[in-house]
C-alpha positions as CSV (number, residue, x, y, z in Angstrom):
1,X,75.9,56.8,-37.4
2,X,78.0,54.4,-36.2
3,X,76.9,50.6,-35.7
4,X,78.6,49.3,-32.9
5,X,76.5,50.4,-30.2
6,X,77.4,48.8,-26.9
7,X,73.3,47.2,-26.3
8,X,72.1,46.8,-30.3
9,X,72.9,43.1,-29.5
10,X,71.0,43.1,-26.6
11,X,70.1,39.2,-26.6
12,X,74.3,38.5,-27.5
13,X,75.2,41.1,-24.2
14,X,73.1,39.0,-21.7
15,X,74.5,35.4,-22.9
16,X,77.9,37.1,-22.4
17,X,77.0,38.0,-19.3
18,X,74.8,35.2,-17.9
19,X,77.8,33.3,-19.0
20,X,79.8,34.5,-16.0
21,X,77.1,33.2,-13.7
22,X,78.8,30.2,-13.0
23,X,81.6,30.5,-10.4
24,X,83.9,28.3,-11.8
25,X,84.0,30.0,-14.9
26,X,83.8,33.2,-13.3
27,X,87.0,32.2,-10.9
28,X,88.8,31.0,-14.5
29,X,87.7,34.2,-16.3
30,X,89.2,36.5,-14.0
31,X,92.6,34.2,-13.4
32,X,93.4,34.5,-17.3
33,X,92.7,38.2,-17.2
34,X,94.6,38.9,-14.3
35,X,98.1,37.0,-16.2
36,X,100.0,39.2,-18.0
37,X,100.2,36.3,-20.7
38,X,98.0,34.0,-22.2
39,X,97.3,30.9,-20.2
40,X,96.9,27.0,-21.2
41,X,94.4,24.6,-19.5
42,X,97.3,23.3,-17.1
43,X,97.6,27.0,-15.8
44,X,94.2,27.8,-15.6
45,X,93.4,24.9,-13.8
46,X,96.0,24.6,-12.0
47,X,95.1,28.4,-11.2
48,X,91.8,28.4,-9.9
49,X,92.6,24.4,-8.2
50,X,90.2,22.4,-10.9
51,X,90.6,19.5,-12.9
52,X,91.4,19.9,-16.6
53,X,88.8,19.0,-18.3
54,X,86.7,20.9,-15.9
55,X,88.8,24.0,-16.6
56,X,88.9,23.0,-20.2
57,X,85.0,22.7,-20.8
58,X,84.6,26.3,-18.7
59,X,87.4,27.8,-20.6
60,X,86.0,27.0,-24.2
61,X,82.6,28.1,-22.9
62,X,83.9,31.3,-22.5
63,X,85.7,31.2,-25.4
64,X,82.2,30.6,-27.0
65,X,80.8,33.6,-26.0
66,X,83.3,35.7,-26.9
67,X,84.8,36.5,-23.4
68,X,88.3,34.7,-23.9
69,X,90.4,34.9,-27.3
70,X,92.7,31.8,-28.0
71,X,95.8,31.4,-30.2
72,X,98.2,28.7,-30.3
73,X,102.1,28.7,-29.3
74,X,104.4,26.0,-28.4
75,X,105.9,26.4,-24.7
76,X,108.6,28.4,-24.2
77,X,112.4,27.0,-25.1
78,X,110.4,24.1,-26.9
79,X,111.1,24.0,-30.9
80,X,111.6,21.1,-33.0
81,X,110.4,17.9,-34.2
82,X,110.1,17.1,-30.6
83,X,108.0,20.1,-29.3
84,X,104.7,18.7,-29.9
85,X,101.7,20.8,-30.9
86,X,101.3,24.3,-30.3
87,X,99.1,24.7,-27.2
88,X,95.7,26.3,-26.9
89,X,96.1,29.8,-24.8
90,X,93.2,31.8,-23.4
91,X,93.4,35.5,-23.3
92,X,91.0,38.1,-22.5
93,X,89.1,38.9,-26.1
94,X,88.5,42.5,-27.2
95,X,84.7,42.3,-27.0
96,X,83.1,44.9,-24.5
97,X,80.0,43.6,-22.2
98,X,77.5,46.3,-21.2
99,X,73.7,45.5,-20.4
100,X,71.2,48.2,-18.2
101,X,67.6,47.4,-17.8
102,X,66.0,49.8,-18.9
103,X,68.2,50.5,-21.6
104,X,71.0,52.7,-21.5
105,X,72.9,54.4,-24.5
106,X,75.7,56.8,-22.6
107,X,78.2,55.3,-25.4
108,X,76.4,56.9,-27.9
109,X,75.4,60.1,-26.2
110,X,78.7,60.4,-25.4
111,X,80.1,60.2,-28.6
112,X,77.5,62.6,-30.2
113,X,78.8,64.8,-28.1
114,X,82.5,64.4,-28.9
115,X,81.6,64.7,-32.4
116,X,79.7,68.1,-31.6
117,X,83.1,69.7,-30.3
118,X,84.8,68.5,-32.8
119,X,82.6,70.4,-35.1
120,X,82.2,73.3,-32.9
121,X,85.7,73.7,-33.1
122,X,86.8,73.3,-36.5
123,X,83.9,75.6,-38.0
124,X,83.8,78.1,-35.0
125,X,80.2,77.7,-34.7
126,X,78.8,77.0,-31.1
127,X,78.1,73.8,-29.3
128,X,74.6,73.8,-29.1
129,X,74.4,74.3,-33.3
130,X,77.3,71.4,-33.5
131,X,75.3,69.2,-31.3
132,X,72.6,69.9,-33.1
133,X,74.1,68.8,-36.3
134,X,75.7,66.0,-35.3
135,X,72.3,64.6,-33.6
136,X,70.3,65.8,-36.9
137,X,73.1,63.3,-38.6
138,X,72.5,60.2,-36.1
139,X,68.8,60.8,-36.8
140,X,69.1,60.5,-40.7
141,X,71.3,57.4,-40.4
142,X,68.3,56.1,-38.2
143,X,65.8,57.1,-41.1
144,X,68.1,55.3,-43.8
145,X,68.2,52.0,-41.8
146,X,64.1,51.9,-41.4
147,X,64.1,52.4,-45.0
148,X,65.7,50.1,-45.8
149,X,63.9,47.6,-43.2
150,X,60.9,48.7,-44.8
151,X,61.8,47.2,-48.3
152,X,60.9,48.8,-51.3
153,X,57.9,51.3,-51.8
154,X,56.5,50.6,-48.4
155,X,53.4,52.3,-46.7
156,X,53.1,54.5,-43.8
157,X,52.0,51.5,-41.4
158,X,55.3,49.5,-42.9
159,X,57.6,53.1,-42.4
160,X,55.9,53.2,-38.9
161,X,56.9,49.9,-37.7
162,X,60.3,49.7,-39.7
163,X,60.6,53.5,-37.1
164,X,59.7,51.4,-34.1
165,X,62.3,48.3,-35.0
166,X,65.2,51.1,-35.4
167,X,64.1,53.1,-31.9
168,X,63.8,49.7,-30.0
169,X,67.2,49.1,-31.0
170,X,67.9,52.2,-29.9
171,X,67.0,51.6,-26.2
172,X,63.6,54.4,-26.5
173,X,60.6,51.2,-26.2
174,X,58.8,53.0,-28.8
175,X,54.3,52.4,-28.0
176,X,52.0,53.3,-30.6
177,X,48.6,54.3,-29.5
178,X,47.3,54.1,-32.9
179,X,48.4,58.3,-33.6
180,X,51.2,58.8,-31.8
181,X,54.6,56.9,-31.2
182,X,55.4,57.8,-27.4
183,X,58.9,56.6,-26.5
184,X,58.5,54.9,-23.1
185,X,62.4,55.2,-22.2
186,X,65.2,57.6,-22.3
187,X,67.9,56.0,-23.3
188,X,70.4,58.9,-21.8
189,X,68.0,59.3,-18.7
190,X,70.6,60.1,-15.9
191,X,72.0,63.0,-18.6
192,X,68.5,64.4,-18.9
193,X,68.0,64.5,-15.5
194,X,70.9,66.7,-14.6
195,X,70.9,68.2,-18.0
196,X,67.3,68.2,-19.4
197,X,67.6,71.3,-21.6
198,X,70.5,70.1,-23.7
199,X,69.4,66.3,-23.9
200,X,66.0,67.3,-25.0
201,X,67.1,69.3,-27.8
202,X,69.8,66.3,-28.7
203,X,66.5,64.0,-28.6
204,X,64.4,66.7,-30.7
205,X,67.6,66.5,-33.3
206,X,67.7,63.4,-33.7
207,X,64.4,62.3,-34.2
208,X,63.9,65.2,-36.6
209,X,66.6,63.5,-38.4
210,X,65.1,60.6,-38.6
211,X,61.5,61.7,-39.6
212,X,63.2,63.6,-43.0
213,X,64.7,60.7,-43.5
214,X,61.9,57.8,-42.9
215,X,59.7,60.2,-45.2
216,X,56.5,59.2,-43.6
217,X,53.7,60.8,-44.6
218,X,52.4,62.5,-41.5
219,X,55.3,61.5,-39.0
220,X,56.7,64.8,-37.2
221,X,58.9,65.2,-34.2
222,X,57.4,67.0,-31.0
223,X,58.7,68.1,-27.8
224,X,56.5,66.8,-25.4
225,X,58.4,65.7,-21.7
226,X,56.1,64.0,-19.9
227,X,57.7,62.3,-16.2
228,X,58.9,58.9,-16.9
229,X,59.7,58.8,-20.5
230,X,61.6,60.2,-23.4
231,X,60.8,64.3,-24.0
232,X,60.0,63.4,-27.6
233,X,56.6,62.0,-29.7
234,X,56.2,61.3,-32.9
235,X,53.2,62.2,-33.9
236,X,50.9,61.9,-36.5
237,X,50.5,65.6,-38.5
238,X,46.5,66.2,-39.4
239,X,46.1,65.9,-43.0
240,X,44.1,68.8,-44.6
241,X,41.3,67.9,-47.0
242,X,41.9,70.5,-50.0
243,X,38.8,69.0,-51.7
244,X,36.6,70.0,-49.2
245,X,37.7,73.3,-48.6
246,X,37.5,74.4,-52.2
247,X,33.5,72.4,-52.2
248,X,33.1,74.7,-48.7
């Protein structure tokens, strides 16, 4: 599975965000974006009708928060001893902003379901199967990272909770009642909606990869839909007592 999930830095995608709160920086954000170079301080301010060191304290604040990217060029037609130093100019940065409360995880959904017709065509097999496999695949990555969060030779309560740390990530709000972990959220909810048949049985893959994986004990995958949260439990398998049947 891939790591670069748009929300697994939840707390990082709000500061980004929150950082456009501000209308001067939001006025200089979108004036650099909107250039089809980079801009210095003197043509940002100059842009937006600020001062400089206003401009200049919004624009690094952005930079900050990985909203702007900077590099440093002298101005055009100046070169030589003369020239002065290279300037500082702002350009949008690379970095993709996406937040959704509750959680939302259409990125990953959506490539899940690239992957699966990829698959479906290059071993003829049909989409459902492909999906299936590919989701089966995300869930094992899953299992591996709560492993590994786990440390070595954990328990079934450390495995549990290592589960719950992976799935929050995830967007799902894991609860534990004590026997069962009910996943509060769907993380692909408009999808299920129109869709429920398919997404379920992407949700049931996936978390049946991830319970092979985690290697609890008595952790199994169930589909369970239930209004208001994800079609999937994990619940707790009854253990059967071998000793007392062969005393019985």
């Amino acid at each position: 599975m891939h790591d670069d999930r748009p929300n697994s830095d939840f707390d990082s995608q709000i500061a980004g965000i929150a950082a456009l709160s501000d209308p001067t920086r939001r006025a200089l954000y979108r004036f650099v974006v909107a250039q089809p170079a980079p801009v210095s301080r003197d043509q940002a301010a100059e842009g937006v009708g600020v001062a400089r060191h206003i401009a200049k304290f919004h624009l690094d604040k952005l930079l900050e928060d990985g909203l702007l990217a900077v590099e440093f060029a002298r101005a055009p037609g100046r070169r030589g001893p003369g020239a002065g130093r290279p300037a500082k100019l702002y350009s949008r940065s690379s970095r993709e902003l996406a937040i959704s409360v509750p959680q939302r995880e259409y990125a990953l959904i959506g490539r899940l379901f690239a992957e699966a017709v990829i698959e479906a065509e290059r071993d003829e097999v049909a989409i459902d199967t492909a999906l299936a496999n590919t989701s089966r695949a995300t869930g094992r990555a899953l299992g591996r990272q709560a492993r590994d969060h786990a440390g070595r030779r954990p328990g079934p309560e450390a495995l549990a909770d290592a589960a719950c740390a992976v799935l929050t990530d995830c967007g799902y709000e894991p609860r534990s009642d004590g026997t069962d972990l009910t996943l509060i959220n769907c993380p692909f909810h408009a999808l299920a909606r129109d869709y429920t048949d398919l997404v379920c049985g992407m949700n049931l893959s996936l978390m049946n990869g991830l319970v092979d994986t985690l290697q609890h004990p008595t952790l199994e995958a169930r589909l369970e839909p239930s209004p208001g949260r994800c079609c999937v439990v994990l619940g707790q398998t009854p253990v059967t007592d071998h000793s007392m049947i062969e005393k019985g």
